[in-house]
C-alpha positions in Angstrom: -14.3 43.8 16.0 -12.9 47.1 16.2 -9.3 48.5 15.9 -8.1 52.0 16.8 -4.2 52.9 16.0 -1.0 55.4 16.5 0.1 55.3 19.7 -0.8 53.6 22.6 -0.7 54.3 26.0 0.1 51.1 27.1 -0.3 49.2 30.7 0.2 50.8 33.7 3.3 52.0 32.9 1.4 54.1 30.3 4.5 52.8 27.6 3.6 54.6 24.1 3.6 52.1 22.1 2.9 52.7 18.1 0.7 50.0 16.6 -2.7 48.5 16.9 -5.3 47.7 19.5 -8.1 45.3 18.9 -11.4 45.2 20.5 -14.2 42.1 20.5 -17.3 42.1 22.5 -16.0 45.2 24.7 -12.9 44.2 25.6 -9.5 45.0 24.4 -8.0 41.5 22.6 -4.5 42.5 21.5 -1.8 45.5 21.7 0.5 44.9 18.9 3.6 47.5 18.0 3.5 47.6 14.6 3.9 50.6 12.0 1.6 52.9 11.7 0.6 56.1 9.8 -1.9 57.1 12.2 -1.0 60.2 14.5 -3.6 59.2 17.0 -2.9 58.8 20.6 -5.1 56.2 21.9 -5.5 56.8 26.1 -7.6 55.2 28.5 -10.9 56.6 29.7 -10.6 59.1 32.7 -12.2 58.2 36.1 -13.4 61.3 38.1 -12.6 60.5 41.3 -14.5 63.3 42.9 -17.5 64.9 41.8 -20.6 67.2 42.8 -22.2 67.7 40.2 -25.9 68.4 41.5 -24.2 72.4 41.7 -25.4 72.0 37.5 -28.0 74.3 37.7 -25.2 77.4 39.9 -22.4 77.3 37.5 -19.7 80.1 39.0 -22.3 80.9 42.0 -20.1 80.7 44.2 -17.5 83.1 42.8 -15.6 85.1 45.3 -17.5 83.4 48.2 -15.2 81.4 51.1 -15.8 77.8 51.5 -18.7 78.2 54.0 -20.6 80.8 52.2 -20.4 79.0 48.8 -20.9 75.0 50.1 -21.4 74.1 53.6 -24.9 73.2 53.9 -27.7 74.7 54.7 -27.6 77.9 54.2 -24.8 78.2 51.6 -25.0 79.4 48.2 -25.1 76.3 46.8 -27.6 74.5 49.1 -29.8 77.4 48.6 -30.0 77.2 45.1 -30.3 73.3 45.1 -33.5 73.6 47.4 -34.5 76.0 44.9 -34.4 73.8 41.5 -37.4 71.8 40.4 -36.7 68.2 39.9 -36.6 68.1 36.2 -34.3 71.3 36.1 -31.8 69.5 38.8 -32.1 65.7 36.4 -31.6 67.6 33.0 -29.0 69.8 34.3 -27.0 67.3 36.2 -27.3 64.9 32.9 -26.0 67.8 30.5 -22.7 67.6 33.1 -22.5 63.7 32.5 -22.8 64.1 28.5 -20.2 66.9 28.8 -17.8 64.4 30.8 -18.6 61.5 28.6 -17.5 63.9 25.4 -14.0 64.3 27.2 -13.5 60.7 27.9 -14.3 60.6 31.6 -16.4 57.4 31.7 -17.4 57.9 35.2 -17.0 59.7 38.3 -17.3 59.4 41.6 -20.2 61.7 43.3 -21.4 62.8 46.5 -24.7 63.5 46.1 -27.1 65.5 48.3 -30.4 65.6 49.8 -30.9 61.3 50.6 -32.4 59.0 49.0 -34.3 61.4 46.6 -31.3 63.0 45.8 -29.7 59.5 45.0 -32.3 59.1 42.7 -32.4 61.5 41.0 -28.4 61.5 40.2 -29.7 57.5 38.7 -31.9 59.1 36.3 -29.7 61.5 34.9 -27.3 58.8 34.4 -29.6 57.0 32.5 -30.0 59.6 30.5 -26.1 59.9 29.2 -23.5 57.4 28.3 -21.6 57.4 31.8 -23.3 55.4 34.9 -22.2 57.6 37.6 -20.8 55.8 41.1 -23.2 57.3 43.9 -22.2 58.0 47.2 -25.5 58.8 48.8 -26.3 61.2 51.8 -28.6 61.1 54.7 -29.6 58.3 56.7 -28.5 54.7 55.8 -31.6 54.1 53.9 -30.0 56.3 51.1 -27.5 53.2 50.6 -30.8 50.9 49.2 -30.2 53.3 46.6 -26.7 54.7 45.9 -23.2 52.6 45.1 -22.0 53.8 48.9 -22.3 56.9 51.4 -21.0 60.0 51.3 -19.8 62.2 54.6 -19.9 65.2 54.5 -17.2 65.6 57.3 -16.2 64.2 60.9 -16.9 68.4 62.6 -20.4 68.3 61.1 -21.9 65.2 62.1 -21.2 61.2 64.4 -21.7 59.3 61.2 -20.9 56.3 63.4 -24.5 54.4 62.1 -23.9 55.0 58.5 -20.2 53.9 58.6 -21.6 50.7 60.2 -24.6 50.3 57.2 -22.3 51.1 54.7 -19.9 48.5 56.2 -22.7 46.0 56.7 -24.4 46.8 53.0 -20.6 45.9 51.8 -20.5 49.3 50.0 -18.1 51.9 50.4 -17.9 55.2 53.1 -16.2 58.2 51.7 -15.6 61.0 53.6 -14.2 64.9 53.1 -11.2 65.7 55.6 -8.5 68.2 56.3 -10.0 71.1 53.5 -10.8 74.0 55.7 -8.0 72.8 58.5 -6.5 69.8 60.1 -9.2 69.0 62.9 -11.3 66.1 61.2 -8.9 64.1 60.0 -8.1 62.1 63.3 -11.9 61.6 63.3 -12.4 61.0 59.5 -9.8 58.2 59.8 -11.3 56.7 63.2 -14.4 56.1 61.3 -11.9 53.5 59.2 -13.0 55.2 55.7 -12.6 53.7 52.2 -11.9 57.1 50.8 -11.0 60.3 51.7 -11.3 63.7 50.0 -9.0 66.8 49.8 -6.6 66.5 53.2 -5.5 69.7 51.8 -4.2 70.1 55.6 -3.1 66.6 56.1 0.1 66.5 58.3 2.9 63.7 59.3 1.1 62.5 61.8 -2.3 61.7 59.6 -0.2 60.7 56.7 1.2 57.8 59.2 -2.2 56.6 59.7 -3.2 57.1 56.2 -0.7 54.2 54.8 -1.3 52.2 58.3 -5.3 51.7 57.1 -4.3 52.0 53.3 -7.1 54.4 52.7 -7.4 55.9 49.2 -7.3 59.4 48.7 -9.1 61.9 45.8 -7.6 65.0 45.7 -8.9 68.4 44.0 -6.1 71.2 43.3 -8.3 73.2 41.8 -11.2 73.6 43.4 -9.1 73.7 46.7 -7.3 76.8 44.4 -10.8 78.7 43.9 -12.1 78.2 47.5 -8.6 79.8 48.7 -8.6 76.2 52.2 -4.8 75.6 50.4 -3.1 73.4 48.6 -3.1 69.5 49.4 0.6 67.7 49.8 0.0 65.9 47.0 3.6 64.6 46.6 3.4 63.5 50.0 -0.4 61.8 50.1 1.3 59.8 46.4 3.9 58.5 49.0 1.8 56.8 51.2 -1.3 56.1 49.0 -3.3 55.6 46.5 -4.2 59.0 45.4 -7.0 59.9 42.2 -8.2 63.2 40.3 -11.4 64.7 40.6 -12.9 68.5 39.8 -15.2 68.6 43.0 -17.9 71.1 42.3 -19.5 71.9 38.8 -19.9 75.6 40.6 -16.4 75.8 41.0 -14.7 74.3 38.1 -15.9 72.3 34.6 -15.5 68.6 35.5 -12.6 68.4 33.1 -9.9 65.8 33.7 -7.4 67.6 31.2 -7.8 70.9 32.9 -7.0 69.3 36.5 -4.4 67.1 34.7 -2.9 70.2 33.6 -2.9 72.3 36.6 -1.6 69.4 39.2 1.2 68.5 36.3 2.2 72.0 37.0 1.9 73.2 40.1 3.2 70.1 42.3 6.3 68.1 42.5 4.6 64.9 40.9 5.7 63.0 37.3 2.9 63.7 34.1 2.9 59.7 34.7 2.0 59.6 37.8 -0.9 62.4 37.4 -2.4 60.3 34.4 -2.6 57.4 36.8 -4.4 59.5 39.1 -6.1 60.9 36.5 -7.1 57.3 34.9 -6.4 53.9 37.1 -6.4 54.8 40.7 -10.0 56.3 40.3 -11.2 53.2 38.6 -9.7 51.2 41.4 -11.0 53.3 44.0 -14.5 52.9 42.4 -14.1 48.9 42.0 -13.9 49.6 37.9 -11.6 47.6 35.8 -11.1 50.4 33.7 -8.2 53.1 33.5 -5.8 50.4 31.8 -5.4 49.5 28.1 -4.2 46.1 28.3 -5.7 42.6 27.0 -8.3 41.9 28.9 -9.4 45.1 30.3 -12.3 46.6 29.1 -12.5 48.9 26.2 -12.8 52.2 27.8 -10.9 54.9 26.1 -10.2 58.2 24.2 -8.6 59.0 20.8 -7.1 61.8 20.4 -5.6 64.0 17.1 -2.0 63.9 17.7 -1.9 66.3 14.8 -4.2 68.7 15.7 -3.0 72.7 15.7 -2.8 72.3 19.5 -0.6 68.8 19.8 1.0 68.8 16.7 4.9 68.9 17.5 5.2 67.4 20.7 7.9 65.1 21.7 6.4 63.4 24.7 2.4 61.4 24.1 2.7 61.2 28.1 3.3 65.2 28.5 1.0 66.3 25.7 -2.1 64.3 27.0 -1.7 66.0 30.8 -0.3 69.2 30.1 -1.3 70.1 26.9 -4.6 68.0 25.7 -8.4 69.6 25.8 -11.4 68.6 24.6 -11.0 69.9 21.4 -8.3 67.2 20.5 -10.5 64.2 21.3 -11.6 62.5 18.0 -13.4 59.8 19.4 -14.7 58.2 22.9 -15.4 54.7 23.3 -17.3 53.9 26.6 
């Protein structure tokens, strides 16, 4: 048996609750307001909801280089340097990212990951060798899905990903697909394709919003990623008003895959709640990825971060909600439990 307390972050209300939480055989037992002396703020795990983290081994490559020049495949920056890495370069760098994640409390993301079923693999073995189990969305042909958690598009302009929409369907996996970041033209074909998630509509209008809650499709967004590539910046209170919308950092190039940096800038720069950005930041990843976690309630598994409500950084502020999104780092965590 374990027990963590100070206060909670409770449900999905995220209610701070001072007291106890109790865990047995991974699973949280009982949330009990009691008093406490602890300063802690217990909070549960982050869920990445968009990752690409193969870009490990070009950190910042792609600085001051438009969206083209820096990802679009194949002769972008990124692609380039990814053909370039050996194997073991690519697994050790690409695990370095997960342990970094895992020692902010992310306990998993959600990846696109290049290059097929080789690429797919190779994303499996890094996971293996760090404490989070990545969810794979594969690339390529179908085959890729014998391997990865679900596929991947790159984007309705580039491709007719009409077959692998239909394996991924028929496999019972999930088809993710990128839409409306450089303009609006693929997301009327994105949605066609009858996605389970789409990525960035940074351009999304009334029109695809419409559609958007018809099919109920999930969205990941990634403020600032879309910030450093200079497509825009996504409607974010308007996709939350018509969807399920999650968090993630996009590319390692870009950006460090760190949920309290993209907490912080969405909390902000857009007209959303700091409770509503650490749901996206938390539970709707975990339910876009079929994860129970992102919730501390009995029952729920115990996935989740402590951090020192009396560090020199958070000591002093009024709000548990406000001080884990807009004010929290790495450097306050005091413990991870994955």
């Amino acid at each position: 048996m374990e027990e963590f307390e100070g206060t909670i972050l409770v449900g999905e209300s995220y209610e701070p609750v001072a007291g106890r939480l109790v865990v047995e055989d991974g699973r949280i037992t009982e949330i009990t307001e009691t008093g406490t002396d602890s300063t802690d703020i217990v909070v549960p795990a982050f869920v990445n909801a968009h990752t690409h983290i193969g870009d490990s081994v070009a950190k910042e490559a792609a600085v001051g280089l438009s969206l083209a020049a820096a990802v679009v495949p194949p002769d972008s920056r990124k692609h380039r340097r990814l053909a370039e890495a050996d194997r073991s370069e690519l697994v050790a760098a690409m695990a370095r990212t997960l342990e970094y994640m895992a020692q902010t409390g992310t306990v998993t993301c959600l990846d696109f990951r290049e290059f097929g079923v080789e690429g797919a693999r190779a994303l499996r073995d890094a996971g293996r060798q760090a404490p989070i189990d990545p969810f794979v969305f594969g690339s390529g042909d179908e085959s890729v899905l014998e391997v990865a958690d679900g596929y991947g598009a790159s984007g309705a302009n580039d491709d007719d990903f009409t077959a692998e929409r239909a394996a991924a369907r028929a496999a019972d996996r999930p088809f993710a697909i990128h839409a409306g970041e450089p303009d609006p033209t693929d997301i009327h074909p994105a949605l066609d394709l009858e996605p389970d998630l789409l990525v960035h509509m940074v351009h999304a209008e009334a029109e695809h919003l419409e559609r958007v809650a018809e099919q109920s499709v999930p969205i990941a967004v990634c403020p600032r990623a879309n910030t450093v590539l200079d497509v825009g910046t996504a409607p974010v209170r308007e996709l939350l008003d018509h969807t399920t919308v999650a968090l993630g950092t996009d590319n390692v190039m870009l950006n460090q895959p760190s949920m309290f940096r993209e907490m912080a800038y969405t909390a902000k720069h857009f007209d959303v709640t700091d409770r509503e950005v650490l749901e996206m930041a938390t539970a709707a990843g975990a339910e876009i990825a079929g994860r129970e976690c992102g919730v501390l309630a009995p029952g729920r598994p115990a996935k989740l971060l402590v951090l020192d409500g009396d560090s020199h950084n958070l000591t002093g502020t009024v709000d548990p909600v406000s001080a884990v999104v807009r004010r929290a780092t790495g450097g306050d965590v005091e413990r991870v439990r994955l």
